[in-house]
C-alpha positions as CSV (number, residue, x, y, z in Angstrom):
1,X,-78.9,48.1,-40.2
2,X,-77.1,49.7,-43.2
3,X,-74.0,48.6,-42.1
4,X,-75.0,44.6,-42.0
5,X,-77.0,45.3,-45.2
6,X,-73.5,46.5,-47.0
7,X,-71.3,43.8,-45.4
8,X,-74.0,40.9,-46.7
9,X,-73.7,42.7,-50.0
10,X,-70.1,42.4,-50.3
11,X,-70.0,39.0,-49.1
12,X,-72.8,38.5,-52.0
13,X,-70.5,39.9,-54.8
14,X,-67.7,37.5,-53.9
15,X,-67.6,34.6,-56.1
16,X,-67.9,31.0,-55.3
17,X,-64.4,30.3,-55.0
18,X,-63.7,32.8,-52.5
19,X,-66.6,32.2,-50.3
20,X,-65.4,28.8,-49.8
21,X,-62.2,29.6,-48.7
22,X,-63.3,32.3,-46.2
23,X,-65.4,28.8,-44.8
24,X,-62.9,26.7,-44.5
25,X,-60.7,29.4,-42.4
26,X,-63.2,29.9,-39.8
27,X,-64.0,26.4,-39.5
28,X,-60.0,26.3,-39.0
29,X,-60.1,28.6,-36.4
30,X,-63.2,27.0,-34.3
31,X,-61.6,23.8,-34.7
32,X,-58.0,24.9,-33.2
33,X,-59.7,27.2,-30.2
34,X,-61.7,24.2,-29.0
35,X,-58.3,22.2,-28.9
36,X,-56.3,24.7,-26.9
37,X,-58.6,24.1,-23.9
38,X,-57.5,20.5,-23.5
39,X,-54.7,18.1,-23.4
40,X,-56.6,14.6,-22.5
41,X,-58.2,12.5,-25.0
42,X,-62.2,12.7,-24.8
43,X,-62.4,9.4,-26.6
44,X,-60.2,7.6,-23.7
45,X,-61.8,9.1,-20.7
46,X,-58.3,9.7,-19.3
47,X,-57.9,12.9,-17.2
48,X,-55.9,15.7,-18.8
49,X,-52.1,15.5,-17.7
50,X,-48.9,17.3,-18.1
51,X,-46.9,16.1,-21.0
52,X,-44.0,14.0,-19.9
53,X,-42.2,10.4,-19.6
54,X,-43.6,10.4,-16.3
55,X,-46.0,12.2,-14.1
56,X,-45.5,11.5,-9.8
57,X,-49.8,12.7,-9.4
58,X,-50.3,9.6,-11.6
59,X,-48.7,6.5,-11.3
60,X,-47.8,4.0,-14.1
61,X,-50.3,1.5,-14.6
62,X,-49.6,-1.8,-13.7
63,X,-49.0,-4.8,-16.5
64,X,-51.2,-7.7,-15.2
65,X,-51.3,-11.5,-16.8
66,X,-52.7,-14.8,-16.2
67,X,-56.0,-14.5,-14.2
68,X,-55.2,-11.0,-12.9
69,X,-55.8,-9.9,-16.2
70,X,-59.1,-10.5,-15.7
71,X,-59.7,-9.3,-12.6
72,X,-57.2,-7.0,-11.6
73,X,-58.5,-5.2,-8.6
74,X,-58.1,-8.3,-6.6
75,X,-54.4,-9.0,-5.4
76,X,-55.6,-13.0,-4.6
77,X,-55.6,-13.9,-8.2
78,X,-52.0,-14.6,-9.5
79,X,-50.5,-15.5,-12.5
80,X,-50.3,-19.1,-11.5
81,X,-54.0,-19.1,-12.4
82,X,-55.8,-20.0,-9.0
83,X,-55.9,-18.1,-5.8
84,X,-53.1,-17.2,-3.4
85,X,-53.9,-18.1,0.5
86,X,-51.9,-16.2,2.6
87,X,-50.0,-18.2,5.7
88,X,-52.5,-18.6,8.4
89,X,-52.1,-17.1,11.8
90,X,-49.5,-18.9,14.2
91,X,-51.8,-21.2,16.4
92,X,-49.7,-20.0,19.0
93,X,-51.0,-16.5,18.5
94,X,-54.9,-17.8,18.5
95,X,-54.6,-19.9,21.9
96,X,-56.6,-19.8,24.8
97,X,-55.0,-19.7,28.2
98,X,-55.2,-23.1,29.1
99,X,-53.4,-24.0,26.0
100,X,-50.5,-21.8,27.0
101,X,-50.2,-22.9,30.1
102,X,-50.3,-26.5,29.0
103,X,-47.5,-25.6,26.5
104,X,-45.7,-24.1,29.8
105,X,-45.8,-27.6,31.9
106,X,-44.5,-29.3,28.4
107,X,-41.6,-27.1,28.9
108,X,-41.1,-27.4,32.8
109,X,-41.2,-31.6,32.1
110,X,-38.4,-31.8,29.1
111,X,-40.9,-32.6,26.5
112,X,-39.9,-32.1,23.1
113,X,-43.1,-30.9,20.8
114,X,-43.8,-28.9,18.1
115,X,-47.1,-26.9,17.6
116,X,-48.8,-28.0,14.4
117,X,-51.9,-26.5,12.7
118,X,-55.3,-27.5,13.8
119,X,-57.0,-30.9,12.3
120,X,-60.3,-30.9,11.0
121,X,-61.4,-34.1,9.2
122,X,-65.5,-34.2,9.9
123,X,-65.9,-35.1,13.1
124,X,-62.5,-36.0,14.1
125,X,-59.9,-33.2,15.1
126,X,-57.7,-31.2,17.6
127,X,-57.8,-27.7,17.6
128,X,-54.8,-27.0,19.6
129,X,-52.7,-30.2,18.3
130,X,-48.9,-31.2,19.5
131,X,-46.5,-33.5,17.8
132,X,-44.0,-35.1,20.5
133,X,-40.8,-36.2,19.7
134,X,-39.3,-37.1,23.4
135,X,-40.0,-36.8,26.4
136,X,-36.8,-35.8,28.5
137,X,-34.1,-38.1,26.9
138,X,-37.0,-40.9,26.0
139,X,-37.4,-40.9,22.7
140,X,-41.1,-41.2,21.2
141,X,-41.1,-43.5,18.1
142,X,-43.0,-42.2,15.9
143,X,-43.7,-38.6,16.9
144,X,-47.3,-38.6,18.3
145,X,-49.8,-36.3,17.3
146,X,-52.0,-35.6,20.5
147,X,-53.7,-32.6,22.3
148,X,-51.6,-30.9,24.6
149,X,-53.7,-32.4,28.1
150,X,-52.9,-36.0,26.9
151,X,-49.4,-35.2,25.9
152,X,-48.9,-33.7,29.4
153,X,-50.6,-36.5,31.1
154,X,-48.3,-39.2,29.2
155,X,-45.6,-37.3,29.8
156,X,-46.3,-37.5,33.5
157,X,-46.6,-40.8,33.7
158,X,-43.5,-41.6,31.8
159,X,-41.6,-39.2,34.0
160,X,-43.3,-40.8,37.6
161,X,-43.4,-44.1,36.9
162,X,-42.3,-45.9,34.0
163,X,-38.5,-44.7,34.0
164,X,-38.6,-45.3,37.7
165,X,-40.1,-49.2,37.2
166,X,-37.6,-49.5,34.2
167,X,-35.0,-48.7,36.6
168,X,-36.2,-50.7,39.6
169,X,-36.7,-54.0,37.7
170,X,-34.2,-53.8,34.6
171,X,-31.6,-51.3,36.3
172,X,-31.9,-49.1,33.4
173,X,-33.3,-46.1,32.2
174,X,-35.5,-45.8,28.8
175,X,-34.6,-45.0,25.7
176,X,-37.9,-45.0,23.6
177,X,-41.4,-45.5,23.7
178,X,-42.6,-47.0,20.7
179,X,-46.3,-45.8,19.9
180,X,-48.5,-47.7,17.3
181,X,-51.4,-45.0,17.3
182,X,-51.8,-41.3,18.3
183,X,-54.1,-39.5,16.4
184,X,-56.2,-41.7,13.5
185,X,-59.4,-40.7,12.6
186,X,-61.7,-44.0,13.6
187,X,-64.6,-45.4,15.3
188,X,-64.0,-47.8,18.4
189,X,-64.0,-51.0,16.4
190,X,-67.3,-53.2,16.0
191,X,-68.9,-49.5,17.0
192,X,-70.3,-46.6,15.7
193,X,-68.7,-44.5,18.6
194,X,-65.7,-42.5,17.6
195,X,-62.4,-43.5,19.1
196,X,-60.5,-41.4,21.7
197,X,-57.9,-41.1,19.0
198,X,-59.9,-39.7,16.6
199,X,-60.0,-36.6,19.5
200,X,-56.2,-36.6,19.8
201,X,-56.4,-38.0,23.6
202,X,-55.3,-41.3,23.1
203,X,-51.6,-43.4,22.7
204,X,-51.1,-47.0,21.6
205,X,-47.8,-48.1,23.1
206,X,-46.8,-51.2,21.7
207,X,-42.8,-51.8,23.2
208,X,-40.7,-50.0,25.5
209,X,-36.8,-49.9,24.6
210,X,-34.1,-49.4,27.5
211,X,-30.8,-48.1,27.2
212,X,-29.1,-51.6,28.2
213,X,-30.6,-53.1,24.7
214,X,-33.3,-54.6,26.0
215,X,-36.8,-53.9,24.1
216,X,-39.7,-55.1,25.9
217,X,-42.6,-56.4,23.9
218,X,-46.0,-55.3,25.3
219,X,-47.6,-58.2,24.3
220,X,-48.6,-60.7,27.5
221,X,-45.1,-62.4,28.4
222,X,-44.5,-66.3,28.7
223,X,-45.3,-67.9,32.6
224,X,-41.9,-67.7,33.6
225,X,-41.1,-64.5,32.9
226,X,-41.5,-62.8,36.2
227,X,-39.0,-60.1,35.8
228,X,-41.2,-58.5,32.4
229,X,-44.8,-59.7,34.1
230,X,-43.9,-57.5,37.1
231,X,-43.0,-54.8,34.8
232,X,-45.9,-55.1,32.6
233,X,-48.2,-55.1,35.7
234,X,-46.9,-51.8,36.8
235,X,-47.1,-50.3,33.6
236,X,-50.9,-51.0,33.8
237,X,-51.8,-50.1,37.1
238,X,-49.6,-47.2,37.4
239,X,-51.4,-46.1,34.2
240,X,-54.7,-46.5,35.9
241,X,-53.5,-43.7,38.4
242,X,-52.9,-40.8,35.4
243,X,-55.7,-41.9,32.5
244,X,-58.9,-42.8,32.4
245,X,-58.5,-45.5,30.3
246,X,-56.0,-48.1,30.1
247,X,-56.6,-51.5,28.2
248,X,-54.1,-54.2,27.4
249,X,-53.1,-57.7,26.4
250,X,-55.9,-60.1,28.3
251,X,-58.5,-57.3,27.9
252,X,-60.0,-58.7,24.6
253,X,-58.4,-59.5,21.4
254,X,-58.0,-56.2,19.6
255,X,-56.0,-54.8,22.8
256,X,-53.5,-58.3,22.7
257,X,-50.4,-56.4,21.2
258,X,-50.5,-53.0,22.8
259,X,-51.1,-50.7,26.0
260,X,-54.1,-48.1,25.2
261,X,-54.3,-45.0,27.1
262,X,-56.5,-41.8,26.8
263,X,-57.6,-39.0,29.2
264,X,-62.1,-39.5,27.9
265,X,-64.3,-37.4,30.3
266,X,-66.5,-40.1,31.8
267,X,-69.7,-39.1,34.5
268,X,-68.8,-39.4,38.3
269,X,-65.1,-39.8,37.0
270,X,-65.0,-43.2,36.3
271,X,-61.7,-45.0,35.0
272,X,-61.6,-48.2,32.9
273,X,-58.2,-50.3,33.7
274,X,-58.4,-53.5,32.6
């Protein structure tokens, strides 16, 4: 006790200017000890780190713009301001087995496709959709857009019978098939029933060009034209033996310019050829 009663009477004698001074040092010295246990910034929330230009525990943060700046944890917004969809899946890679092996039988008959992505417009569509080109050295004119059963099937029939007619009645072999409609999202017409093409399993084939120059119009041919009736006539009822459906010119007037065709699932099988 007689020691801290001395030293609070020394520290009494001292004058005013001196016990300010002996203040500011310890403050000085609180002040600097607190700062030696530190290196990061309290006020930026940033972990302490080894001084340096770089550090390899902490990497350099990134410089974002345009909408990224805002959010910048999510690498789908760019700096072209709206979101980035990455490629979808190959359709190939998504296909059931009976796609596949539709694809295969493409192959094996010389058709000429290329997968597309799948079409979705309400309620018309093809999940699996093809776009033929030619069908061994017959050209298709336009490419048609169809699933891969009715590409098979018309590729079939092409293959098995209308070459061979072309052949028997014209002596020559066929260069193109030119197709009006494949797949067109539309009701039957005068009905609220969705049309065969709007499902991708239908083909409108409106002439038929042969390699000697000769392009036969589908349209119903004059009386004395045996040699294009007779062809005409086995277009249709070969037709009737590969789809169910096949209308033409004589079956009403919407059908007057063009062959129809599609593959529609019908009960007990039945076929419309007229």
């Amino acid at each position: 006790m007689a020691g801290r009663l001395g030293a609070n009477l020394a520290l009494a004698r001292l004058n005013a200017p001196a016990r300010s001074a002996a203040v500011r040092l310890a403050t000085g010295l609180a002040i600097a000890a607190i700062s030696a246990c530190t290196t990061g910034d309290v006020f930026s929330l940033q972990p302490a780190v080894d001084v340096g230009g770089q550090t390899a525990a902490v990497p350099e943060a990134p410089q974002y713009s345009g909408m990224q700046r805002l959010v910048p944890s999510n690498p789908y917004m760019t700096q072209a301001a709206y979101p980035r969809m990455d490629e979808p899946m190959s359709p190939v890679e998504q296909m059931p087995a009976s796609e596949i092996d539709c694809r295969n039988e493409l192959k094996r008959m010389g058709v000429v496709y290329t997968d597309i992505q799948p079409i979705h417009e309400g309620q018309c569509g093809i999940d699996f959709p093809v776009k033929v080109s030619a069908i061994g050295s017959v050209e298709m004119k336009p490419a048609a857009t169809l699933t891969c059963n009715m590409a098979a099937t018309f590729a079939a029939w092409t293959r098995n019978e209308l070459v061979p007619a072309a052949r028997w009645r014209y002596f020559s072999g066929v260069r193109a098939i030119h197709q009006g409609s494949s797949y067109s999202c539309r009701n039957i017409a005068g009905e609220g029933v969705l049309s065969e093409h709007g499902k991708g399993n239908a083909l409108d084939v409106m002439s038929i060009e042969l390699n000697n120059g000769d392009d036969i119009d589908v349209r119903k041919p004059g009386l004395f034209a045996f040699r294009t009736r007779g062809f005409l006539n086995n277009v249709r009822a070969d037709g009737c033996q590969y789809f169910n459906t096949v209308l033409g010119p004589g079956y009403n007037y919407d059908h007057r310019n063009h062959f129809h065709f599609d593959v529609k699932n019908r009960r007990n099988g039945y076929r419309a050829c007229r």
